[in-house]
NUKOLTI-847863 format. One record per residue: x, y, z of N, C-alpha, C, O, CB in turn; residue number from 0. Coordinates in steps of 0.02 Angstrom, whole numbers, padded with zeros to 5 digits. Each point is the difference from the previous one (the first is absolute). Glycine has a CB too. Layout:
% residues N
PT|nu|nv|nw|cau|cav|caw|cu|cv|cw|ou|ov|ow|cbu|cbv|cbw|martor
PT|X|Y|Z|X|Y|Z|X|Y|Z|X|Y|Z|X|Y|Z|NUM
...
This chain:
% residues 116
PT|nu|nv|nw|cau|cav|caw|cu|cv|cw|ou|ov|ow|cbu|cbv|cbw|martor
PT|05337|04155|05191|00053|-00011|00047|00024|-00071|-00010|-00041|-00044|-00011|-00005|00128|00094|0
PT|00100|-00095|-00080|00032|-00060|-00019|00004|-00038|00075|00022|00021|00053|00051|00033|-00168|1
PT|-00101|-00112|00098|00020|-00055|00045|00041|-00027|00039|00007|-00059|-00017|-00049|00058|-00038|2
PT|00073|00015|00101|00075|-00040|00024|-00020|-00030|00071|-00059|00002|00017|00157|00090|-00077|3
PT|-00047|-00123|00104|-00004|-00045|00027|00041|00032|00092|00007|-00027|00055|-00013|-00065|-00202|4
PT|00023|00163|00118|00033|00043|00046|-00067|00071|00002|-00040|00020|-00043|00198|-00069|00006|5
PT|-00141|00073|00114|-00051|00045|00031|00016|00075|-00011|-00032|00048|00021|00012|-00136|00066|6
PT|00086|00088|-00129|-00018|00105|-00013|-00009|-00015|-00078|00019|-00048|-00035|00082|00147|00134|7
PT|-00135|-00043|-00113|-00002|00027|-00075|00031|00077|-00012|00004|00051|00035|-00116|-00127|-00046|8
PT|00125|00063|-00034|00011|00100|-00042|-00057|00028|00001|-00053|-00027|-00017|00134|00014|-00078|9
PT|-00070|00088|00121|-00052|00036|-00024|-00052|-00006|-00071|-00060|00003|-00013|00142|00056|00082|10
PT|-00022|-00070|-00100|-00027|00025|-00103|-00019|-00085|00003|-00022|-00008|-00057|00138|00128|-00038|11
PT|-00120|-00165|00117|-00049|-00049|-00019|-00069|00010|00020|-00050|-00017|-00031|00138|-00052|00033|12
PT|-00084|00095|00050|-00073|00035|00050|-00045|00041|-00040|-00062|-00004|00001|00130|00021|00107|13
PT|-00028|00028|-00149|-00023|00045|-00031|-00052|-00058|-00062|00023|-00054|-00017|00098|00165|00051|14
PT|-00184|-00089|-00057|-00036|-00044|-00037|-00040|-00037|00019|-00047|-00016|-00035|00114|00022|-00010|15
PT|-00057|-00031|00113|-00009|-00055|00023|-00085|-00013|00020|-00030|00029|00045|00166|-00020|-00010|16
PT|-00162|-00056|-00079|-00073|00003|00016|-00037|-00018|00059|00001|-00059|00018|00009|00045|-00117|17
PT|-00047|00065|00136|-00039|-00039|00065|-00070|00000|-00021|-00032|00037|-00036|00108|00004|00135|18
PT|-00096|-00111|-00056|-00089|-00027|-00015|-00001|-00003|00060|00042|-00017|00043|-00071|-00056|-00147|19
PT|-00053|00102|00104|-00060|00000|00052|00000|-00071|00060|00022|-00056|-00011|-00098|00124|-00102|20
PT|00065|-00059|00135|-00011|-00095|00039|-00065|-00045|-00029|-00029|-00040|00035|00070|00088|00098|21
PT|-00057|-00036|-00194|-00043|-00025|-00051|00031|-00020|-00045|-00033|-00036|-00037|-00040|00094|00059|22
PT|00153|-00048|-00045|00042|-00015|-00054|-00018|00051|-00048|00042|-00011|-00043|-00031|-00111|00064|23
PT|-00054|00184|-00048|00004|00036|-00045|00060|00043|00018|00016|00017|00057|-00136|-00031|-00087|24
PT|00150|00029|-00028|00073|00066|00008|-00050|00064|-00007|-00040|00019|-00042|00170|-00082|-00035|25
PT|-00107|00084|00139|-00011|00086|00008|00051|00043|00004|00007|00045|00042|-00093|-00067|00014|26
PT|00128|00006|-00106|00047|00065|00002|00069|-00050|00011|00010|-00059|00014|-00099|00176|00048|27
PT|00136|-00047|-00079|00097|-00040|00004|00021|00063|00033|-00027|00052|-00018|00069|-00136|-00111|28
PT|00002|00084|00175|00040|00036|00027|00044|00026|-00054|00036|-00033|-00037|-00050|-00026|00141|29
PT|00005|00129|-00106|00047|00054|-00036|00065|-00006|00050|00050|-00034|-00011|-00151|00129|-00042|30
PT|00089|-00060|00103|00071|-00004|00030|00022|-00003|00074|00012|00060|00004|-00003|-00005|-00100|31
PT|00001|-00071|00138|00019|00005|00070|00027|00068|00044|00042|00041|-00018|-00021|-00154|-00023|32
PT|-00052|00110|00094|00029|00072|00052|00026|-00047|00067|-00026|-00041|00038|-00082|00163|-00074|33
PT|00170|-00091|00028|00054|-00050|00052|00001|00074|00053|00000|00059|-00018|00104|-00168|-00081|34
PT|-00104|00068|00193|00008|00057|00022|00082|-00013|00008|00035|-00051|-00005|-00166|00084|00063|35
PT|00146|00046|-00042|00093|00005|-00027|00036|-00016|00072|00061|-00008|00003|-00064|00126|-00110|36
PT|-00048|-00123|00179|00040|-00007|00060|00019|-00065|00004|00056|-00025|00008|-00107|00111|00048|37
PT|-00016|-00115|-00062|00010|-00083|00015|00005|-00022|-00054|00013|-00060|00010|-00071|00040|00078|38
PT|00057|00032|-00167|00013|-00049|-00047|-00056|-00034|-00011|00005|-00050|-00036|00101|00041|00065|39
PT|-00189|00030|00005|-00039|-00078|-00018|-00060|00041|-00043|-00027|00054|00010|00049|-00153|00120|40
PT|-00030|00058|-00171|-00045|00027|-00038|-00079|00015|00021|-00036|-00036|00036|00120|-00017|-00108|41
PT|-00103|00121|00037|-00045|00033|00049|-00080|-00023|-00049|-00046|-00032|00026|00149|00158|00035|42
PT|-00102|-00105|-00129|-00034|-00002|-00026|00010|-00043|-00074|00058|-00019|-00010|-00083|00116|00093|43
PT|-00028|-00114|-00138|-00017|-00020|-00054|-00026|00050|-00045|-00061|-00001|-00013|00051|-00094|00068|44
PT|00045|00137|-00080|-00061|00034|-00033|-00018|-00039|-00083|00032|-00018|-00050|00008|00149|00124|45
PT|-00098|-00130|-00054|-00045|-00069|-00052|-00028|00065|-00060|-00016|00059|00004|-00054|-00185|00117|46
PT|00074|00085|-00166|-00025|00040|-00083|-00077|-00060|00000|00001|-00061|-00008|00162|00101|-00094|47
PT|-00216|-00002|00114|-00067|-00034|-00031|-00027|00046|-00066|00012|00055|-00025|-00052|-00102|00156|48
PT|00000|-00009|-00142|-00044|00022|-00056|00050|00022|-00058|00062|-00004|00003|-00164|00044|00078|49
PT|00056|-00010|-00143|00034|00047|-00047|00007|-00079|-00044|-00015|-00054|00025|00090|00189|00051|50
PT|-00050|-00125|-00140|00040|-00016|-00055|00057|00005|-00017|00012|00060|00010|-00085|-00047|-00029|51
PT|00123|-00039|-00002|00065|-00003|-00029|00022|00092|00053|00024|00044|-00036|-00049|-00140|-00132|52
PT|00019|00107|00213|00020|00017|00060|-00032|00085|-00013|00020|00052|00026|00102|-00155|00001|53
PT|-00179|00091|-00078|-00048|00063|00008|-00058|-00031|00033|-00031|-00053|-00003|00066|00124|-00103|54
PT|-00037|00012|00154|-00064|00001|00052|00016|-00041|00061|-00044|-00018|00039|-00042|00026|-00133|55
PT|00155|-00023|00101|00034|-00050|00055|-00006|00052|00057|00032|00053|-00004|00064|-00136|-00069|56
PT|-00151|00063|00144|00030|00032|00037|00047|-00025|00049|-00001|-00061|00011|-00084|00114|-00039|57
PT|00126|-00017|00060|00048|-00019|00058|-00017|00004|00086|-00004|00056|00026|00081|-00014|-00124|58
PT|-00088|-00109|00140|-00004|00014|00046|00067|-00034|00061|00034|-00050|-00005|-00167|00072|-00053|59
PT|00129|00026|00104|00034|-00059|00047|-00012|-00054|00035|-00048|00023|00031|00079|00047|-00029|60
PT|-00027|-00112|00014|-00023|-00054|00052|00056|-00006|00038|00056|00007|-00025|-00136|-00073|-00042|61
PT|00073|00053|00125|00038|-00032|00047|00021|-00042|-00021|-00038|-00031|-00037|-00003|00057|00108|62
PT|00122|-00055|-00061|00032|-00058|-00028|-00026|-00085|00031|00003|-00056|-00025|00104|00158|00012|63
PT|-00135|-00073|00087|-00013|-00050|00047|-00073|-00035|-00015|-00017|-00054|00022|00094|00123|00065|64
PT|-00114|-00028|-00129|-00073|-00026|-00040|00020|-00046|-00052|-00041|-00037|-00029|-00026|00148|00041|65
PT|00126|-00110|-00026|00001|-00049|-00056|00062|-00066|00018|00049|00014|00034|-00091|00100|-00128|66
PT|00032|-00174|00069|00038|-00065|00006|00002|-00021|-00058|-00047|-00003|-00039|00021|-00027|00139|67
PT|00091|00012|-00111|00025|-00034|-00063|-00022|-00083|-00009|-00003|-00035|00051|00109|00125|-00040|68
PT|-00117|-00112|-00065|-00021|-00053|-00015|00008|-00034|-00061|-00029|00013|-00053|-00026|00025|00125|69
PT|00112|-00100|-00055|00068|-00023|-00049|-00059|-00032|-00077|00008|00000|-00061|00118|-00058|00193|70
PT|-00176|00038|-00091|-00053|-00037|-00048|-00024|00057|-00061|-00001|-00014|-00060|-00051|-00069|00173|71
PT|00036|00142|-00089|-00018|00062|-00036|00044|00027|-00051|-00008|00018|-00058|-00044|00005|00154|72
PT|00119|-00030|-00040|00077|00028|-00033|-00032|00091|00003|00015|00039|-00046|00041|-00174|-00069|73
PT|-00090|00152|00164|-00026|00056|00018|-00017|00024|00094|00016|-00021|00056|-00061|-00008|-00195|74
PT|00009|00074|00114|-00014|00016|00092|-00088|-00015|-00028|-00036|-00001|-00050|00154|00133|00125|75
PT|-00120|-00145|00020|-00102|00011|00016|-00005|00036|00040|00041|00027|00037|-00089|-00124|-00047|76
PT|-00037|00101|00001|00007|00069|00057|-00084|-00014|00005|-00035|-00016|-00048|00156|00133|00005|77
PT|-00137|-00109|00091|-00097|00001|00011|-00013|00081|-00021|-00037|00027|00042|00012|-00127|00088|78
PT|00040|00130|-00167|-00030|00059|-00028|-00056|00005|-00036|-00020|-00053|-00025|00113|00075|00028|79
PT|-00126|00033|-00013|-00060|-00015|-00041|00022|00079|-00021|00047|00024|00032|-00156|-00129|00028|80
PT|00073|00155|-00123|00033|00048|-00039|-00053|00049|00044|00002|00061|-00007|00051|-00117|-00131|81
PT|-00092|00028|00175|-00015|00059|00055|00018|00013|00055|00001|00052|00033|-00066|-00059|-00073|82
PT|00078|-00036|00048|00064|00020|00072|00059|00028|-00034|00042|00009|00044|-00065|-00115|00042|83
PT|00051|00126|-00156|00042|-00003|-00004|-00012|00089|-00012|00046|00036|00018|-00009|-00181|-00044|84
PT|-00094|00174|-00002|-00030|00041|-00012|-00033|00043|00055|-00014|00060|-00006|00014|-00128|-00086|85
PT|-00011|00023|00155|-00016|00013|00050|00062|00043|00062|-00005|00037|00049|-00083|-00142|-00099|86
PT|00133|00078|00018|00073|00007|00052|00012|00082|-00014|-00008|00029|-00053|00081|-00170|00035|87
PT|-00054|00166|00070|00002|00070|00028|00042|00046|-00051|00051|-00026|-00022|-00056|-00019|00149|88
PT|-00008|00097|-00146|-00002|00047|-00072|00119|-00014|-00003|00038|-00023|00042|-00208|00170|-00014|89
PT|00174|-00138|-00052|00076|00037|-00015|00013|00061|-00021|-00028|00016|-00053|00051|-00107|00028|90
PT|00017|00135|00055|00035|00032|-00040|00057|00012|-00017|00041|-00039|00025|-00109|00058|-00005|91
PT|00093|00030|-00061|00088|-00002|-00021|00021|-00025|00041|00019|-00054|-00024|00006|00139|-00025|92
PT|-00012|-00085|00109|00060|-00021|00047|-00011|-00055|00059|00035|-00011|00049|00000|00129|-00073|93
PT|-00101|-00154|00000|-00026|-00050|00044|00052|-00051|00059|-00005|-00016|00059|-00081|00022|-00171|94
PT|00142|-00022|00047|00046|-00050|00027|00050|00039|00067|00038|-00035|00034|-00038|-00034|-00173|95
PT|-00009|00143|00149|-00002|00034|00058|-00028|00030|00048|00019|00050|00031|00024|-00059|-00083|96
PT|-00109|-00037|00062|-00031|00046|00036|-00025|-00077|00046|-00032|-00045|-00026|-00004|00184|-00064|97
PT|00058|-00137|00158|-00014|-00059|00035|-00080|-00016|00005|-00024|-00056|00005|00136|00079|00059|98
PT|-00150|00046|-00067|-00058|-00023|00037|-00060|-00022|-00051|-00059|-00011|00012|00095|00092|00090|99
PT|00005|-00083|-00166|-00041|-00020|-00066|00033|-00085|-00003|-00026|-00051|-00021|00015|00196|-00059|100
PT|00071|-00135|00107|00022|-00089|-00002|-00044|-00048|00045|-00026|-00053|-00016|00153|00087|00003|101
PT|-00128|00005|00082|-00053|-00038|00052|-00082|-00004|-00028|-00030|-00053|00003|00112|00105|00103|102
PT|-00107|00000|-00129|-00074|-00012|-00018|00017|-00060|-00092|-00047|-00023|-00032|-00021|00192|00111|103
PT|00112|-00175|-00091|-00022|-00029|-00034|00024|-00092|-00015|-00020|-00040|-00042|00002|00178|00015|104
PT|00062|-00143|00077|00017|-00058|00047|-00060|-00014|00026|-00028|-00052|-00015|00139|00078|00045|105
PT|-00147|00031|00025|-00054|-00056|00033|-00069|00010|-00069|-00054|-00027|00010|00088|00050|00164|106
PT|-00022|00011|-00229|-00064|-00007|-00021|00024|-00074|-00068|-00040|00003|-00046|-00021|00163|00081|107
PT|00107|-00215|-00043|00013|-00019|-00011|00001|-00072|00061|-00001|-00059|-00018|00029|00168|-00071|108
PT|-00025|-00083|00168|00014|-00070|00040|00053|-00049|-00002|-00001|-00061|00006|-00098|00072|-00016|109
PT|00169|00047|-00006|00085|-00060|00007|00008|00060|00054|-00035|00048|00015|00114|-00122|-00161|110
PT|-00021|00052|00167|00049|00036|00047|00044|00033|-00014|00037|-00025|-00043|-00052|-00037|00091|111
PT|00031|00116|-00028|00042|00084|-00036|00058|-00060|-00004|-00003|-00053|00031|-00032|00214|00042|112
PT|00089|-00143|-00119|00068|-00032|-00004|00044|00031|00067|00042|-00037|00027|-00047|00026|-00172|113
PT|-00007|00075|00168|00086|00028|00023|-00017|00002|00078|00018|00044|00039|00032|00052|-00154|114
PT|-00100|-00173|00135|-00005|-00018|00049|00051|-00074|00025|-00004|-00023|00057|-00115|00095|-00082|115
């Protein structure tokens, strides 16, 4: 993500964008963002860990509110560890619709639902 001196970014810079642990190791880059469509605010991160040249990459979501940007990084942080991340409540096909998989996995994460 490129550096600037102003507070919005583009999506497609987001996209890539490496986040580290609160230890400074990188655990993963955000594949791509889930914007909710009422309010416009972004809901989730879904983060690409692990894998090689983007085999064996899996995809999870995180809450957008678990993670803070950090100009020093030129990335996001996040106090994650890959078992909590592994730990966070199953998905399926249609997760990003189903509220009561958003709430268990908000509080099993510890941020605050967004479309409050």
């Amino acid at each position: 993500m490129t550096t600037s001196s102003h507070s919005l970014v583009s999506s497609t810079d987001v996209n890539g964008t490496n986040v580290y642990g609160s230890d400074g190791t990188n655990i993963g880059t955000i594949d791509h963002l889930m914007i909710d469509k009422q309010s416009g605010k972004v809901a989730y991160a879904v983060m690409g860990f692990g894998g090689f040249l983007g085999l064996g990459e899996e995809h999870h979501p995180v809450p957008w509110g678990k993670l803070k940007y950090d100009p020093a990084k030129d990335g996001f942080v996040a106090d994650l560890t890959e078992f909590e991340v592994k730990g966070a409540p199953d998905r399926h096909d249609t997760w990003y619709a189903d509220r009561d998989w958003e709430r268990r996995t908000h509080d099993h994460y510890g941020v605050p639902t967004y479309w409050f």
